[in-house]
N, C-alpha and C positions, 0 to 999 in steps of 0.2 A: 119484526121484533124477535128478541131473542132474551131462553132466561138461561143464568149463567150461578152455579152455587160453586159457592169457593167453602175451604173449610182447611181451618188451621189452629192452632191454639196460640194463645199470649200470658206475658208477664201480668199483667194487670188489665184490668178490663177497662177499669174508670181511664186508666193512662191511654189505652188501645183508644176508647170510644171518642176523647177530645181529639187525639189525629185522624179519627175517621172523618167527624165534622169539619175540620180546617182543611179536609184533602174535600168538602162539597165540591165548589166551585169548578176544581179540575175535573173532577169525576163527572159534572154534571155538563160543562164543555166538549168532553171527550165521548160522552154519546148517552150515559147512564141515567135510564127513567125513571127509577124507583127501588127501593132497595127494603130487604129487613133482614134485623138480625135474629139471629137465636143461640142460646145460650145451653150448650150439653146439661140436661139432669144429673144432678152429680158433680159438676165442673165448670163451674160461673167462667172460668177461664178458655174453655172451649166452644170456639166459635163455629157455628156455619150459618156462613149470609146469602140470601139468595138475590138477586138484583134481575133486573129488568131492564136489556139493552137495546137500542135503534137499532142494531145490525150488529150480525156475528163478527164482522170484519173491525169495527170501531170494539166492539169488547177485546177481542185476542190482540189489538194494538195495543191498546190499555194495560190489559189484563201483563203483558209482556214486556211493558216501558221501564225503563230503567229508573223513572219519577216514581213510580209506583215502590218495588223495590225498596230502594230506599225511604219512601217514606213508612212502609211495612218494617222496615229495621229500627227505624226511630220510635215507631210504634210498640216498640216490644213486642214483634210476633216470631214465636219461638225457631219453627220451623215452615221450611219450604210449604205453602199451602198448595193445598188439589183444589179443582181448580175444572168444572163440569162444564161443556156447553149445552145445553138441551133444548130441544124440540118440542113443543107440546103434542101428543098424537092422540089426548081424550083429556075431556074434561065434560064434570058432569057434577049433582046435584042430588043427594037424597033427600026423601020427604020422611 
């Protein structure tokens, strides 16, 4: 497994978040286990989502598809998003 934070900003959120649902099926095809979003303080418009993928190799296909893209254009997202792959190398718990 692999988690993967993307972060980019959009036109509209409500617009962005009904093409994130309609883009389930593929996303969830294509390898993607779980996902959430979060919304900048300050900028309902500014997004960073972090997801959770079966393999790095099925994300950066993905993550690089030209289906994707394009549906990020129709989406209203502003600009090219960044786009992380990360490792987990600690995880842990206060009491």
């Amino acid at each position: 497994m692999i988690s993967v934070m993307v972060s980019h900003p959009v036109k509209n959120y409500a617009h962005w978040k009904q093409a994130f649902d309609n883009f389930h099926d593929q996303r969830q095809e294509a390898g993607e286990l779980s996902y959430q979003v979060f919304q900048t303080t300050g900028s309902d418009e500014y997004l960073e989502l972090l997801f959770t993928w079966d393999t790095e190799e099925h994300a950066q296909t993905f993550f690089h598809s030209e289906a994707l893209r394009t549906v990020m254009s129709e989406a209203g997202v502003i600009s090219a998003p960044e786009i992380r792959y990360l490792h987990r190398s600690d995880k842990g718990k206060l009491h």
